[in-house]
Every structure is written in structure tokens, then in C-alpha cells.
TIROFI-976749 format. One record per residue: residue in three letters; chain; x, z, y of N, C-alpha, C in turn. Coordinates in steps of 0.001 Angstrom, whole numbers. Example, Ala and Ser with C-alpha at 12.3 -4.5 7.8 and 13.67 -1.06 7.14 Angstrom:
BEGIN
+------+------+---------+---------+---------+---------+---------+---------+---------+---------+---------+
: kedo : palo :      nu :      nw :      nv :     cau :     caw :     cav :      cu :      cw :      cv :
+------+------+---------+---------+---------+---------+---------+---------+---------+---------+---------+
:  ala :    A :   13190 :    7800 :   -5690 :   12300 :    7800 :   -4500 :   13200 :    7800 :   -3300 :
:  ser :    A :   12850 :    7080 :   -2250 :   13670 :    7140 :   -1060 :   12900 :    7870 :      30 :
+------+------+---------+---------+---------+---------+---------+---------+---------+---------+---------+
//
This chain:
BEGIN
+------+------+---------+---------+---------+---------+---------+---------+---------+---------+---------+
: kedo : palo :      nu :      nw :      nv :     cau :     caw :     cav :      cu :      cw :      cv :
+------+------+---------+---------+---------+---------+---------+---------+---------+---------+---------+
:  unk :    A :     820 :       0 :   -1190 :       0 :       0 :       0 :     866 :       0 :    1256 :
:  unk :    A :    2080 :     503 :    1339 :    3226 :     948 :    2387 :    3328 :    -430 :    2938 :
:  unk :    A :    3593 :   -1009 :    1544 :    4624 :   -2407 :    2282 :    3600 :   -3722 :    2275 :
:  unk :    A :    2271 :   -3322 :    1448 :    1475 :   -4279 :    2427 :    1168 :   -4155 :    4074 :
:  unk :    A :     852 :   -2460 :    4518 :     480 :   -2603 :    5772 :    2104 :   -2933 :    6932 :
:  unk :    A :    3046 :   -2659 :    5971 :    4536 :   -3257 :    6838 :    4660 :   -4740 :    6950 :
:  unk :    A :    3943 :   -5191 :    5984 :    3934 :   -6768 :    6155 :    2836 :   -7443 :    7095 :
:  unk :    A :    1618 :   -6734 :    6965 :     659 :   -7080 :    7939 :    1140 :   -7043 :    9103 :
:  unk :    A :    1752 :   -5531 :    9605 :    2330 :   -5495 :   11357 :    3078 :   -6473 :   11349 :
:  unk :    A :    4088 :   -6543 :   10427 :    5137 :   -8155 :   10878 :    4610 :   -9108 :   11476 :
:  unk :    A :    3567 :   -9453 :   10410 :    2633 :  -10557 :   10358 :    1786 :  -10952 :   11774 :
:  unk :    A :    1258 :   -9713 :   12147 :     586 :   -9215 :   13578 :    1202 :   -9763 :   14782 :
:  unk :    A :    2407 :   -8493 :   14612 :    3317 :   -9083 :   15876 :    3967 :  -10239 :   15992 :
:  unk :    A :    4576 :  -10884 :   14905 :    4645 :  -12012 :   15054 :    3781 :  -13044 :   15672 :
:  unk :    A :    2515 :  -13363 :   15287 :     993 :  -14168 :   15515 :    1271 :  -14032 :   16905 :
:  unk :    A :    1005 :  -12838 :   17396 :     884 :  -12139 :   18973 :    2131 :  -12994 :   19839 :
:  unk :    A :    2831 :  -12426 :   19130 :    4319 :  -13188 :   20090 :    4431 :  -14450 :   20274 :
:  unk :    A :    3827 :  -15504 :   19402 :    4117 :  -16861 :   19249 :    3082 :  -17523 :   19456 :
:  unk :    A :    1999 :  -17200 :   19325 :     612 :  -17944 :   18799 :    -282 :  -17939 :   20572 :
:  unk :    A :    -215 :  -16437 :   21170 :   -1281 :  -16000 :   22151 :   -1064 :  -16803 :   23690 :
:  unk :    A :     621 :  -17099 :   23802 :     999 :  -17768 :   24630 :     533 :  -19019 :   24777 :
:  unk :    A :     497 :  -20008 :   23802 :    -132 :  -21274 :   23916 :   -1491 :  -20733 :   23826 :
:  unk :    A :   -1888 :  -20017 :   23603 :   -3469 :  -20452 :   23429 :   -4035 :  -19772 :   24790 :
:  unk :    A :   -3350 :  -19386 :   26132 :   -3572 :  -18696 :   27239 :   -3409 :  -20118 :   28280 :
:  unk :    A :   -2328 :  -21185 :   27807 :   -2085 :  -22058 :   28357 :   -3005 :  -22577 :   29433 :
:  unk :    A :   -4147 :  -23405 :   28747 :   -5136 :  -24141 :   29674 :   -5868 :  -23128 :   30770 :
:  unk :    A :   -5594 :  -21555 :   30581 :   -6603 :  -21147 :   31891 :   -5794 :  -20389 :   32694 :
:  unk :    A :   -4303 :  -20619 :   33686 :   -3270 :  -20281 :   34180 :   -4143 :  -19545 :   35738 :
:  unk :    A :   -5180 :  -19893 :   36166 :   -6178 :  -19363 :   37057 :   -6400 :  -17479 :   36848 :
:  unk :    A :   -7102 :  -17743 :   35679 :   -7514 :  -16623 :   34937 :   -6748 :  -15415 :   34660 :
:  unk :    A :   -5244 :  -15528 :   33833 :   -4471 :  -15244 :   32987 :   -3061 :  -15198 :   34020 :
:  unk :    A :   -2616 :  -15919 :   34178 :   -1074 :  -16548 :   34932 :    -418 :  -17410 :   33745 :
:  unk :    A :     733 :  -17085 :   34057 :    1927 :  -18201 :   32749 :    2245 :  -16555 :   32318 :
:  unk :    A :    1604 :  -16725 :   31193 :    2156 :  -15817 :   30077 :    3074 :  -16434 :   29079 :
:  unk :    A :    4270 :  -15824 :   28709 :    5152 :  -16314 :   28016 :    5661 :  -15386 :   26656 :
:  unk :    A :    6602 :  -15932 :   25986 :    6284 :  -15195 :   24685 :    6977 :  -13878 :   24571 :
:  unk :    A :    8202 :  -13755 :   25925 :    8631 :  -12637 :   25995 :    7648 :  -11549 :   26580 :
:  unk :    A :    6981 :  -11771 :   27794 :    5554 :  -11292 :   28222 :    5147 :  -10354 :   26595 :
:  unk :    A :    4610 :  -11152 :   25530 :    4143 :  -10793 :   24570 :    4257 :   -9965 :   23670 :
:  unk :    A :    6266 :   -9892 :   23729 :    6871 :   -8908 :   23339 :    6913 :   -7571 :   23769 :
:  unk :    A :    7172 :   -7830 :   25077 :    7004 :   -6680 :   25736 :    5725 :   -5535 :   25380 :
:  unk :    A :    4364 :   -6751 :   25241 :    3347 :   -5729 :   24593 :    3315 :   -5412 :   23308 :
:  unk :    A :    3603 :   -6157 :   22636 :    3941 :   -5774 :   20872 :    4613 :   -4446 :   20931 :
:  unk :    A :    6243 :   -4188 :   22109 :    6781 :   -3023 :   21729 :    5959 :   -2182 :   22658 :
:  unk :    A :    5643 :   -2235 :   23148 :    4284 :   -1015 :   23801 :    3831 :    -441 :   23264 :
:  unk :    A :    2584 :   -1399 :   22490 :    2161 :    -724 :   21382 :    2609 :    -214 :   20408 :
:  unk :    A :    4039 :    -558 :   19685 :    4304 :      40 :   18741 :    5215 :    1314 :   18463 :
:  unk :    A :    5462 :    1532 :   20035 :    6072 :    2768 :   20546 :    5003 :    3666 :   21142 :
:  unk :    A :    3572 :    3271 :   21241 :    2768 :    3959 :   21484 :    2022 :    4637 :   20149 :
:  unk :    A :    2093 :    3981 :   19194 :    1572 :    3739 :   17908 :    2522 :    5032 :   16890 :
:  unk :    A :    3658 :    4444 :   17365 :    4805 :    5371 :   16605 :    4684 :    6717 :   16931 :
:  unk :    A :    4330 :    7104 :   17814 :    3498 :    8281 :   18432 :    3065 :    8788 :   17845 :
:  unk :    A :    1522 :    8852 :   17620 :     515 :    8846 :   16736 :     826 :    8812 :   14901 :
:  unk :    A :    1525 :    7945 :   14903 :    1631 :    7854 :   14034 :    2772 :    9142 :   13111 :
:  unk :    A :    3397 :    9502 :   14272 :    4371 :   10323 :   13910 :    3351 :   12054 :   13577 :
:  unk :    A :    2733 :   12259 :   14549 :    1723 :   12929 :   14708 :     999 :   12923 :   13403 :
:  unk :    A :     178 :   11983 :   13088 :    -334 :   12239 :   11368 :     352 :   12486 :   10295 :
:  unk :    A :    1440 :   11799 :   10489 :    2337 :   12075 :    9129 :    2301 :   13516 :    8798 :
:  unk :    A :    2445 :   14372 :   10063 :    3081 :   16130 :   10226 :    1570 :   16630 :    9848 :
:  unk :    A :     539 :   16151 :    9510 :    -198 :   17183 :    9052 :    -409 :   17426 :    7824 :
:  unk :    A :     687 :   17556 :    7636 :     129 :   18686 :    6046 :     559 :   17761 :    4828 :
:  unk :    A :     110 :   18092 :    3641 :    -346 :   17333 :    2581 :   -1283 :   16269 :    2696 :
:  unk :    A :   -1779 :   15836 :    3867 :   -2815 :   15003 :    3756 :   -2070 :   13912 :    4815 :
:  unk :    A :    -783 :   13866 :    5239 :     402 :   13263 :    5879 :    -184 :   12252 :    5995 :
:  unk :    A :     842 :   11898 :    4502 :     756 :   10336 :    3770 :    -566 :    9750 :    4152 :
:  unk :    A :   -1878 :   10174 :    3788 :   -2946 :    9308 :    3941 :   -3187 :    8919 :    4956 :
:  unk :    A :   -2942 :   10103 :    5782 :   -3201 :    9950 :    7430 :   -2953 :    8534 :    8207 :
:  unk :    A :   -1396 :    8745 :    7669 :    -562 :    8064 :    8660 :   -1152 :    6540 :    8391 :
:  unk :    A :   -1393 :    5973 :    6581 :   -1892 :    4704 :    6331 :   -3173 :    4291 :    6781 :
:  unk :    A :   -4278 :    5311 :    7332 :   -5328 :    5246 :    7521 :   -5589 :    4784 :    8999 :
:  unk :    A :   -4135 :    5556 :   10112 :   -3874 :    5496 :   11582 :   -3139 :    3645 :   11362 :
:  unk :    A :   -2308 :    3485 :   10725 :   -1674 :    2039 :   10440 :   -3028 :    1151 :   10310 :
:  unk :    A :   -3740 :    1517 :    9488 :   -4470 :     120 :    9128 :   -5342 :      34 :   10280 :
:  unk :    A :   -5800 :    1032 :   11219 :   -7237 :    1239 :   11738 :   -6069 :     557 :   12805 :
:  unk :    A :   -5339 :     685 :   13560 :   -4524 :     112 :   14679 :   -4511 :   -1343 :   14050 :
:  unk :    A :   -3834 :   -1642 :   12916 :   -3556 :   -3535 :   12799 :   -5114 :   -3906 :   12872 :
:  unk :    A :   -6364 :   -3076 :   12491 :   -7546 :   -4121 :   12780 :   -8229 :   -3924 :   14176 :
:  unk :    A :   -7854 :   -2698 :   15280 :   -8076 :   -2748 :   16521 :   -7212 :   -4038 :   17411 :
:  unk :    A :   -6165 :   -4157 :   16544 :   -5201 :   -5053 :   17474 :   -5485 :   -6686 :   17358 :
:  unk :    A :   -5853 :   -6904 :   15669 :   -6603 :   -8272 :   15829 :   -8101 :   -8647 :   16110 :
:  unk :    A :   -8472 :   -7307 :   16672 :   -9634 :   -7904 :   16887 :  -10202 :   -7495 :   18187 :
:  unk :    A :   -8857 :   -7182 :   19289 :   -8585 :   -6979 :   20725 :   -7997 :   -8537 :   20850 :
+------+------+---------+---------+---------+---------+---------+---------+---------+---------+---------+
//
């Protein structure tokens, strides 16, 4: 389960970094010129915001472990579907 949800974030941030830039392209009005470093910048935001939290569940208890996979997965499906 670990190293599926480690492969999903890859997977995530990657998409985010490469993918969101072109597809912001046609409405430069709206948006500005977002670029893929732009993108990065929010990927590590979040995942230093995340790491947080995440650090935080691990420390409770015996019920750590679940925590922390439960805080992982619920963030990768807030993030694709922000």
C-alpha cells in the first residue's frame, strides 16, 4: 500500500508540473503565463505542507501507520480533484 500511494504522489506531481501549464495556455487574461517551474514551486508547497501533517499522524500512537496512509491518500484525491 506504501509504495502504491509513493507512486501515485510521483505520478501527481509530475501531471501537475508538466501537464497544468499547457493546459492554462489559451486563457493568459484569466491565469497569466504560468510556467512549469511556477508549478513546482506549488507541488513543493504542498508537500512541505503535507509533510506536516503528515508527520503529525504518524506520532499518534499505534494507530500511526494507518493514519498517516489515510492523510496520504485523502490529500492525492483533494489534489486531483482541486
Amino acid at each position: 500500500m506504501n509504495g502504491v500511494l509513493v507512486l501515485v504522489s510521483i505520478l501527481v506531481g509530475a501531471f501537475l508540473v508538466l501537464a497544468v501549464p499547457s493546459l492554462v495556455v489559451p486563457y493568459p487574461p484569466e491565469y497569466g503565463v504560468i510556467t512549469s517551474f511556477d508549478m513546482s514551486k506549488a507541488v513543493l508547497l504542498c508537500a512541505v505542507l503535507g509533510a506536516g501533517g503528515a508527520f503529525y499522524a504518524y506520532k499518534q500512537g499505534e494507530q500511526g501507520a494507518f493514519l498517516l496512509r489515510l492523510f496520504v491518500g485523502a490529500l492525492l484525491i483533494r489534489v486531483l480533484l482541486g
